[in-house]
N, C-alpha and C positions, 0 to 999 in steps of 0.2 A: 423512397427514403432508404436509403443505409444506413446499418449499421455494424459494427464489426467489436469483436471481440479480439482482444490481442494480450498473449501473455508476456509480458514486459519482461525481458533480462537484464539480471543485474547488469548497471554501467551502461544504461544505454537512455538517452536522455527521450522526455518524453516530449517533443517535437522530431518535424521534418528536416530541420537545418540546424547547423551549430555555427552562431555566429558569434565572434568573436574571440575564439579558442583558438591558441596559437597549435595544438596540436587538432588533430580530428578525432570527434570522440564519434563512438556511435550513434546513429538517431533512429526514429520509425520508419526514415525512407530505404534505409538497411534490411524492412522487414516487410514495409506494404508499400503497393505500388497500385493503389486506389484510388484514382483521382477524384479530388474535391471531398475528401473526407480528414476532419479535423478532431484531434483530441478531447472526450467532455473530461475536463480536467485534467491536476498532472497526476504523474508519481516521480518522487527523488530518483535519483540516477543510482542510488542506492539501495532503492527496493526495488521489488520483484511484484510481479504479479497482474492483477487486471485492470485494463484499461480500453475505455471505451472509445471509440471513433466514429464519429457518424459526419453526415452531411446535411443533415436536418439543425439549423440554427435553433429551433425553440426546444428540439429533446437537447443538447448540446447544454443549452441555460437548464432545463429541469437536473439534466443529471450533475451535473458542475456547481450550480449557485446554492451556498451553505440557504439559502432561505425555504427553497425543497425539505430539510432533512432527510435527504437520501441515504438509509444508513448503508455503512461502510464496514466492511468485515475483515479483519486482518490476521494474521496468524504469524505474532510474533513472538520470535525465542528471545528472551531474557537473559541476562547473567546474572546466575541466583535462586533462589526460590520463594518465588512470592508470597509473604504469608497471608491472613484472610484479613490482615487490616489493610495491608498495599491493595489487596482487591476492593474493599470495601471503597475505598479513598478514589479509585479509578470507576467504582459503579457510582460516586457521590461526584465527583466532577473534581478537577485536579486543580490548583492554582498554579497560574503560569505567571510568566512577567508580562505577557497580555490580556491575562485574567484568566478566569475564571471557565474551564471546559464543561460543556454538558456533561450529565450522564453519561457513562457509557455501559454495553454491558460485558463484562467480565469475568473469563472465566480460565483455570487453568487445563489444558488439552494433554493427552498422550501425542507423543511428538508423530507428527504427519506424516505419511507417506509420498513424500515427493521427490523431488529432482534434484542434485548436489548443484550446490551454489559451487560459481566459479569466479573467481577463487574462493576458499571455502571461507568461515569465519575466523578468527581466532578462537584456539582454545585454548582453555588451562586449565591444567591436572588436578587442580588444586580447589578449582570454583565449579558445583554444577551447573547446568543451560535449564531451563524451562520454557517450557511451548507455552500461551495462550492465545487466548481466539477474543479479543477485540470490537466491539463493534461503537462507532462512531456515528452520526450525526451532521458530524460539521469538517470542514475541511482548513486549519488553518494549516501553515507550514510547519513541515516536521513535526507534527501535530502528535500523532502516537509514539514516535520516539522520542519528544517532551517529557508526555505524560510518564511513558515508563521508567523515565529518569528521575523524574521529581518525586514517584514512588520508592524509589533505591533500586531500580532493576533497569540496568541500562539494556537498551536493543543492541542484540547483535545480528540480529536477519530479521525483516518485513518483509513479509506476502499478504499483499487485498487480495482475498480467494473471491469476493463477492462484492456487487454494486448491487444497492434494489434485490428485482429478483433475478438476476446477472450472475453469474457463479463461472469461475474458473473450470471444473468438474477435470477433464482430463487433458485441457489443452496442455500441450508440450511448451517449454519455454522458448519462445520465437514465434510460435505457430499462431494464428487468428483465422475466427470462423466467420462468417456472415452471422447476425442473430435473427 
C-alpha cells in the first residue's frame, strides 16, 4: 500500500488531468509521478495544503467518505476579527443553503509560520486578517469558506494542515512524503 502526503499549491487542481480547460492549469501530475496512486478527496484549486494520495481503494473511501468523520483541520485567515459569537455559531454548526454543518471546533490562532501564498492575498489597510485553526468533520464543497462567510468573516487563504492523524508539519509547498 501507498500512501503519500502531498502539500498542495495554490492554483493547482487536485487531480492528474485537466480536462476541459481551454488553457492548461496545473494538476498533481506536475508534482508526482507515482503510478497508480489516486487523491483520498479534493481541495479547491484555491486552497493550499494537505492532501492525501494512496493506491489502496478502501483507505482512499475511509479517508474521503463524510461517513468516517475524519476530522479536518484548516488554518484559515479571515477578513475581520471574529468575535466569540461568530465562534460560538461555527462551534454550534452554521446554516447553509444545504443545511445545517456539524460542529466544528473553533478557534482563533496567532498567525502561522508558513510559506507566502502566491500570489499573495489581497489586502486592506483599512480591515484587519485573522488566523483560525478550523476543524471539520464532514466534507461538503467549499465547505469552510461557506461557513466563514455566513459568520461575517469571509476567507482569504485556506490551509488543511491535518487529515486524521496526517499533519502537514514541515512539508514545503509542492513537496510529498511517502507516510
Amino acid at each position: 500500500m501507498t500512501l503519500i502526503l502531498f502539500n498542495k499549491p495554490y492554483d493547482v487542481l487536485s487531480q492528474f488531468t485537466d480536462r476541459g480547460s481551454p488553457t492548461t492549469r496545473a494538476t498533481l501530475s506536475d508534482y508526482i509521478d507515482v503510478p497508480g496512486v489516486y487523491p483520498a478527496g479534493r481541495l479547491d484549486r484555491d486552497s493550499e495544503g494537505l492532501l492525501l494520495l494512496t493506491d489502496d481503494g478502501r483507505l482512499q473511501s475511509r479517508i474521503a467518505d463524510p461517513k468516517f468523520k475524519l476530522p479536518k483541520t484548516y488554518w484559515v485567515q479571515v477578513e475581520g476579527v471574529p468575535d466569540d459569537d461568530a465562534l460560538h455559531r461555527l462551534r454550534s454548526g452554521v446554516m447553509l443553503n444545504d443545511g445545517l454543518t456539524r460542529p466544528a471546533e473553533a478557534e482563533r490562532i496567532a498567525p502561522p509560520d508558513i510559506w507566502p501564498r502566491t500570489p499573495p492575498i489581497r489586502v486592506r489597510q483599512s480591515i484587519p486578517d485573522t488566523w483560525l485553526s478550523l476543524t471539520i468533520t464532514e466534507g461538503r464543497n467549499r465547505q469552510v469558506r461557506r461557513m466563514t462567510a455566513a459568520v461575517g468573516y469571509p476567507t482569504l487563504r485556506l490551509i488543511r494542515w491535518r487529515i486524521g492523524d496526517w499533519m502537514l508539519d514541515d512539508l514545503a509547498p509542492g513537496a510529498w512524503r511517502a507516510a
